[in-house]
C-alpha positions as CSV (number, residue, x, y, z in Angstrom):
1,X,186.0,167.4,70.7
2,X,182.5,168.8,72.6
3,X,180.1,170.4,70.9
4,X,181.4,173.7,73.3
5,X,185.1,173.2,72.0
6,X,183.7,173.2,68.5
7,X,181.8,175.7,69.1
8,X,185.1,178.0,70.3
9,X,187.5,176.9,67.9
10,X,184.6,177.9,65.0
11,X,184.6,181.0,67.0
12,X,188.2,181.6,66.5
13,X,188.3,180.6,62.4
14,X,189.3,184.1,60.4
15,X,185.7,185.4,59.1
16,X,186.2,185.6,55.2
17,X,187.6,188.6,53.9
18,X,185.2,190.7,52.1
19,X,186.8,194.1,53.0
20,X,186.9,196.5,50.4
21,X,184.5,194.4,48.2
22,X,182.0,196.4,46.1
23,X,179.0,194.7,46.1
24,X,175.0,195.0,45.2
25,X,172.3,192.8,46.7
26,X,168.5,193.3,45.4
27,X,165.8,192.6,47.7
28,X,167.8,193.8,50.0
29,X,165.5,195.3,52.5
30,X,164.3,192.0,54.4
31,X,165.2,188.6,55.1
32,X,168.2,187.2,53.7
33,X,169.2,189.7,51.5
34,X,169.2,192.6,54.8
35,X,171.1,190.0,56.9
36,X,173.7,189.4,54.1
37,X,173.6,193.2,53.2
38,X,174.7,193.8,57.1
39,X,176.8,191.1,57.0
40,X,179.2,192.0,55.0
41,X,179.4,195.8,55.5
42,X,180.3,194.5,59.3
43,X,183.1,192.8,57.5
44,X,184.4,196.2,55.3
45,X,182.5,195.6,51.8
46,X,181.2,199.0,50.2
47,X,177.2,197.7,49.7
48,X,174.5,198.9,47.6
49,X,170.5,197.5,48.3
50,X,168.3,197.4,46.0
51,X,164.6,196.8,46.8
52,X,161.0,197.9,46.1
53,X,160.7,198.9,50.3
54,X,161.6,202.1,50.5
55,X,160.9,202.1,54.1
56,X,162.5,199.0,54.9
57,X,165.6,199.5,52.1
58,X,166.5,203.2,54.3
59,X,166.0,201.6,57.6
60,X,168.8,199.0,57.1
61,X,171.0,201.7,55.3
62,X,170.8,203.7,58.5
63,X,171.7,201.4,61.0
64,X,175.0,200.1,59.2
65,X,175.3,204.4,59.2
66,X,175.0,204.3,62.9
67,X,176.9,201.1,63.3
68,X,180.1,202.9,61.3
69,X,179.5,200.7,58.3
70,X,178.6,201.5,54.2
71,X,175.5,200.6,52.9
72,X,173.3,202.2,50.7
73,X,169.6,201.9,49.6
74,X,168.4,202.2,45.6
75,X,164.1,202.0,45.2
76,X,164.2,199.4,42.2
77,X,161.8,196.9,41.0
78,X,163.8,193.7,39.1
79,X,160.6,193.3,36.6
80,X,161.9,196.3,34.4
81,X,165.2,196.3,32.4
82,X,165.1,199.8,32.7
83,X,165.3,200.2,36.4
84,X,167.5,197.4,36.8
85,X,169.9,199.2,34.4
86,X,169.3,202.3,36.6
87,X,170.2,200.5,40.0
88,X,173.6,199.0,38.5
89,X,174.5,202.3,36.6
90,X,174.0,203.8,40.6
91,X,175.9,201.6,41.9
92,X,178.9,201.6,39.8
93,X,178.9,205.3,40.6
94,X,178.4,204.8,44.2
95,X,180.8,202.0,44.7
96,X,183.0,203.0,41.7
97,X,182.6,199.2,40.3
98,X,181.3,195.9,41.4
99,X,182.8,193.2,42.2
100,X,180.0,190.6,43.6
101,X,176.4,191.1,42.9
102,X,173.8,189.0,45.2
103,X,170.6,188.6,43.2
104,X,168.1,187.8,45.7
105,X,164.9,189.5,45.4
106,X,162.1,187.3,45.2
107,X,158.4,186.7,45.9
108,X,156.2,183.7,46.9
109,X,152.2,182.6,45.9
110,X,150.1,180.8,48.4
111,X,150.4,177.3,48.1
112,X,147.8,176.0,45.9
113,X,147.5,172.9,43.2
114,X,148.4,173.7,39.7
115,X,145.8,173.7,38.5
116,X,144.3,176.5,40.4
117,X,146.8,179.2,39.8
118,X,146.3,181.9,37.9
119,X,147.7,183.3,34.7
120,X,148.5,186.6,36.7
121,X,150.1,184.7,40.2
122,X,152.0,182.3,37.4
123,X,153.4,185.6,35.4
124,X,154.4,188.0,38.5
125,X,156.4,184.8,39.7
126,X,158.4,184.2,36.7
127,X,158.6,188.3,36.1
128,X,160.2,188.4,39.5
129,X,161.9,186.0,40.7
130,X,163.3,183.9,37.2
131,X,163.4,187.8,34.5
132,X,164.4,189.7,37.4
133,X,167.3,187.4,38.2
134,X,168.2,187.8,34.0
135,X,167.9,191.4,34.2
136,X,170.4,191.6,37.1
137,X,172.7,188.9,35.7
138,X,172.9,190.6,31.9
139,X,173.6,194.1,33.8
140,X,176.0,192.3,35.8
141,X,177.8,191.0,32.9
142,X,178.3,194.2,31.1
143,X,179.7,196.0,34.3
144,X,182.2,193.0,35.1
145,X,183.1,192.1,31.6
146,X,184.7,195.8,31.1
147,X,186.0,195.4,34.9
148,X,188.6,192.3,34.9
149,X,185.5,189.8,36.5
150,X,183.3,189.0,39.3
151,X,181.0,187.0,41.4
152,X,177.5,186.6,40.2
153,X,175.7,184.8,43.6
154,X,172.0,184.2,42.6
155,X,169.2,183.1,45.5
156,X,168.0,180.5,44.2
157,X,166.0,177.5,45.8
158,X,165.6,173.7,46.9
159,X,163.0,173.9,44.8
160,X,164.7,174.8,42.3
161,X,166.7,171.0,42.8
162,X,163.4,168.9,43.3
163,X,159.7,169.2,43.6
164,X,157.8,171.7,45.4
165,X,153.9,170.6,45.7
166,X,151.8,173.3,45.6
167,X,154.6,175.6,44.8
168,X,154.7,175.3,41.1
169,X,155.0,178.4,39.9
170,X,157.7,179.5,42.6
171,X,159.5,176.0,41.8
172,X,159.7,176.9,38.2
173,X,160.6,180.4,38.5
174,X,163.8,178.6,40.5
175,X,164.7,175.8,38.3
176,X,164.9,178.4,35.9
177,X,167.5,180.3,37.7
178,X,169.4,177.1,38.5
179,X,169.3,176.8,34.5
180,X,170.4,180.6,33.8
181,X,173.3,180.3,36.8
182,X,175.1,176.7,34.6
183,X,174.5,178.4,31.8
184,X,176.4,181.7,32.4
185,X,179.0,179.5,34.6
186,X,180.2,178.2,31.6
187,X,179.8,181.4,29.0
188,X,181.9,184.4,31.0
189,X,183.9,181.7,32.9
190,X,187.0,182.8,30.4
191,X,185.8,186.7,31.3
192,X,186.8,185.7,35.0
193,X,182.8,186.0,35.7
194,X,181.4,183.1,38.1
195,X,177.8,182.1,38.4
196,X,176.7,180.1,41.8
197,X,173.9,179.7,43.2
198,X,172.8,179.4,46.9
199,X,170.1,177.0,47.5
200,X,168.2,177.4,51.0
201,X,165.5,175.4,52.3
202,X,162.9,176.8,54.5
203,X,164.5,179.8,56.2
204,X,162.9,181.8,59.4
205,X,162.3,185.1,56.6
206,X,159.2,187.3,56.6
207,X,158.2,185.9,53.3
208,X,158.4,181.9,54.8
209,X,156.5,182.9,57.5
210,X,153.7,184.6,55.1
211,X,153.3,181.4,53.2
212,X,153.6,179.2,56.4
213,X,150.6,181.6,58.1
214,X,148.3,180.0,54.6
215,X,149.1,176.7,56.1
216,X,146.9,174.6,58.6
217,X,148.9,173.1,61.4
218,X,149.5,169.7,60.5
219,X,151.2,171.2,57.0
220,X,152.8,173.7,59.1
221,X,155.3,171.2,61.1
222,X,155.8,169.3,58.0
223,X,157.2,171.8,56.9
224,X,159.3,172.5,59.7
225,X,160.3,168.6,60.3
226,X,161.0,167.8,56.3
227,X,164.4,168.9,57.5
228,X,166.4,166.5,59.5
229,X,167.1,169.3,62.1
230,X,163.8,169.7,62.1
231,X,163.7,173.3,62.4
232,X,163.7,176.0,59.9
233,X,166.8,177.8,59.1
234,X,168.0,181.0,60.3
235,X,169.1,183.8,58.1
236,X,172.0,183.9,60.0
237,X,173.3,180.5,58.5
238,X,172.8,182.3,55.0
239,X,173.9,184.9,55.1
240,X,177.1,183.6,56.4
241,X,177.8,181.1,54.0
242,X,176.9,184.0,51.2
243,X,179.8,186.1,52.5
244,X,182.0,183.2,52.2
245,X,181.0,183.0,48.6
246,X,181.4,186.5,48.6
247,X,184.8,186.3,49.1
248,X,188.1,185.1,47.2
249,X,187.9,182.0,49.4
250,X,185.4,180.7,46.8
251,X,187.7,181.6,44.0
252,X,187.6,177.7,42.3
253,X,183.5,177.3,42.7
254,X,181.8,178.0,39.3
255,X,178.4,177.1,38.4
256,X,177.8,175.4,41.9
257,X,174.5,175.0,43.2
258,X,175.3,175.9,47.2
259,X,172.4,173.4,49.1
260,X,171.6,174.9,52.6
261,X,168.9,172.4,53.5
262,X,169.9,171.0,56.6
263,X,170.0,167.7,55.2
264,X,166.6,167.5,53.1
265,X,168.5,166.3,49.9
266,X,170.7,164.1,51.7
């Protein structure tokens, strides 16, 4: 088949049903979380955002408003139990349950050896993006455990899989999710909760291109070519294969780290 026949009979493939799916995404103001948030209100789910952007969180809620679809914004920051308690307890009364939550908030650190970091980059990394994932995944299991199940979809990381010079802290903060998402796979799989995890590579976000504006040139394209498209990827190509996971099409994947590398671990 070409590559424009492919391309048409992709084009004409069912898009996964997410209608009428209740479902939360943190860091949902930018990036990959914004595009998945958008995503999937296209496609009929009731969405709640959660994010520490104000500005940014109300500015995607509006346009779905305009665009006819649901979405709305919560101000939360994932470091505190008690505001991640706050943003699910909204939610469930916004949404009237949950039935996926998207835990993808996250930060970066400039890349740097070890050995350099400090005590405070090293802590906000783990505070964010490894005990802000557990805060969202314990509120997560008390709503769904009292609601028949769910779909727990953590943002995790290549570098959670493998190594991540001069991303240490970053790359533990991610293994450690990859740890938290097996480990819950297997606890609530009998409450009908499922754990997976989606794994990207360098993607075209506003936080990539933050850390790829600390590199020099020649560390630049490396980073670009490591895949073997040799491009980074789009959030497009996330987000989509989030709101397959989103949907009852995944139904059988448990515990599943979902690589979107473009062939780096290959």
């Amino acid at each position: 088949m070409t590559t424009n026949g492919t391309q048409a009979a992709l084009a004409d493939l069912p898009a996964s049903n997410v209608a009428d799916k209740r479902i939360l995404i943190t860091g949902g103001a930018s990036g990959i979380g914004a595009a998945s948030a958008q995503l999937l209100a296209s496609r009929g789910a009731k969405v709640v955002i959660g994010d520490l952007n104000e500005e940014l969180g109300a500015s995607v809620a509006k346009a779905a408003a305009d665009a006819g679809h649901s979405i709305t914004f919560h101000k939360v920051d994932v470091t505190s139990g008690d505001e991640v308690r706050a943003l699910f307890k909204f939610a469930v009364e916004t949404l009237g349950g949950l039935d996926v939550v998207i835990n993808n908030a996250g930060i970066d650190h400039d890349p740097a050896p070890m050995h350099t970091l400090s005590d405070e980059t090293f802590d906000r990394n783990i505070a964010v993006n490894l005990k802000g994932v557990w805060h969202c995944m314990r509120a997560a299991i008390g709503v769904m455990a009292s609601n028949g199940g769910g779909h727990v979809i953590n943002v995790a990381s290549i570098a959670g899989l493998r190594s991540a010079p001069l991303l240490s802290a970053y790359s533990a903060a991610k293994h450690g999710v990859m740890g938290l998402t097996k480990s819950a796979a297997h606890e609530y799989a009998r409450a009908n909760i499922r754990f997976n995890a989606v794994c990207p590579s360098f993607i075209d976000t506003p936080m990539v291109q933050n850390t790829m504006a600390k590199m020099d040139e020649r560390a630049q394209q490396a980073t670009i070519k490591a895949s073997p498209l040799r491009r980074l990827g789009k959030v497009e190509e996330i987000s989509g294969a989030i709101a397959w996971l989103a949907s009852d099409e995944s139904a059988f994947m448990n515990g599943h780290a979902f690589t979107l590398d473009g062939g780096m671990l290959a």
